[in-house]
C-alpha positions in Angstrom: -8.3 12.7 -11.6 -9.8 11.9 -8.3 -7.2 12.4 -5.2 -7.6 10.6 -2.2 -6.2 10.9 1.2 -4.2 7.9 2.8 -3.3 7.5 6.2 0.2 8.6 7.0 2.8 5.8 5.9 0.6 4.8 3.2 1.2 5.0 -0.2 -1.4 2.6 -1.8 -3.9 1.5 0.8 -5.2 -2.1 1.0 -9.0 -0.8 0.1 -7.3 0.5 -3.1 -5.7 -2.7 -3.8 -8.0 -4.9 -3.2 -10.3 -3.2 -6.4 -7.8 -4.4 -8.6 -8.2 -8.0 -7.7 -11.6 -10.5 -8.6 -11.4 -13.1 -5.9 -8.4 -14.0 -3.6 -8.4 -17.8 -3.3 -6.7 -18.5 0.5 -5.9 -16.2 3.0 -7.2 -13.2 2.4 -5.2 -11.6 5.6 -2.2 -13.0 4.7 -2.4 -11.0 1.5 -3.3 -8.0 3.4 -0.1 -7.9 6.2 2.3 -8.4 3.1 0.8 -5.6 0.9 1.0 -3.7 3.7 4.4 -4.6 4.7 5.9 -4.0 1.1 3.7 -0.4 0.7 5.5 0.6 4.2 9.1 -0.2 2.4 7.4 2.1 -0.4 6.9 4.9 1.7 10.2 4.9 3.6 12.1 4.8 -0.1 10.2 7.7 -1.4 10.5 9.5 2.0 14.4 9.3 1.1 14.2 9.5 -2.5 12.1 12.8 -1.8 14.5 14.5 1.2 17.7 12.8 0.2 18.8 11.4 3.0 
C-alpha cells in the first residue's frame, strides 16, 4: 500500500477525492469548500479521539 503525505489538517485531500468521482454535474467548487469543510471536522475528531481530550 502506497502512503501519501497530506497537508497538515487533512485527512483525505480533495485531489484524492475527486478520483473517486466520474463527472460532477454543477458546481464543482461548491463540492470542493464542503468536502473540505467536513474532512477539517474529520481531523479535529480524530485529533481528540487520538489524545483524548
Amino acid at each position: 500500500m502506497e502512503t501519501k503525505k497530506n497537508e497538515p489538517g487533512v485527512v483525505i485531500s480533495w485531489e484524492e477525492k475527486m478520483k473517486e468521482y466520474v463527472e460532477i454535474k454543477g458546481d464543482a467548487e461548491l463540492v470542493k469548500k464542503w468536502w473540505e469543510n467536513i474532512d477539517t471536522l474529520a481531523c479535529v475528531y480524530l485529533w481528540f479521539v487520538v489524545t483524548g481530550l
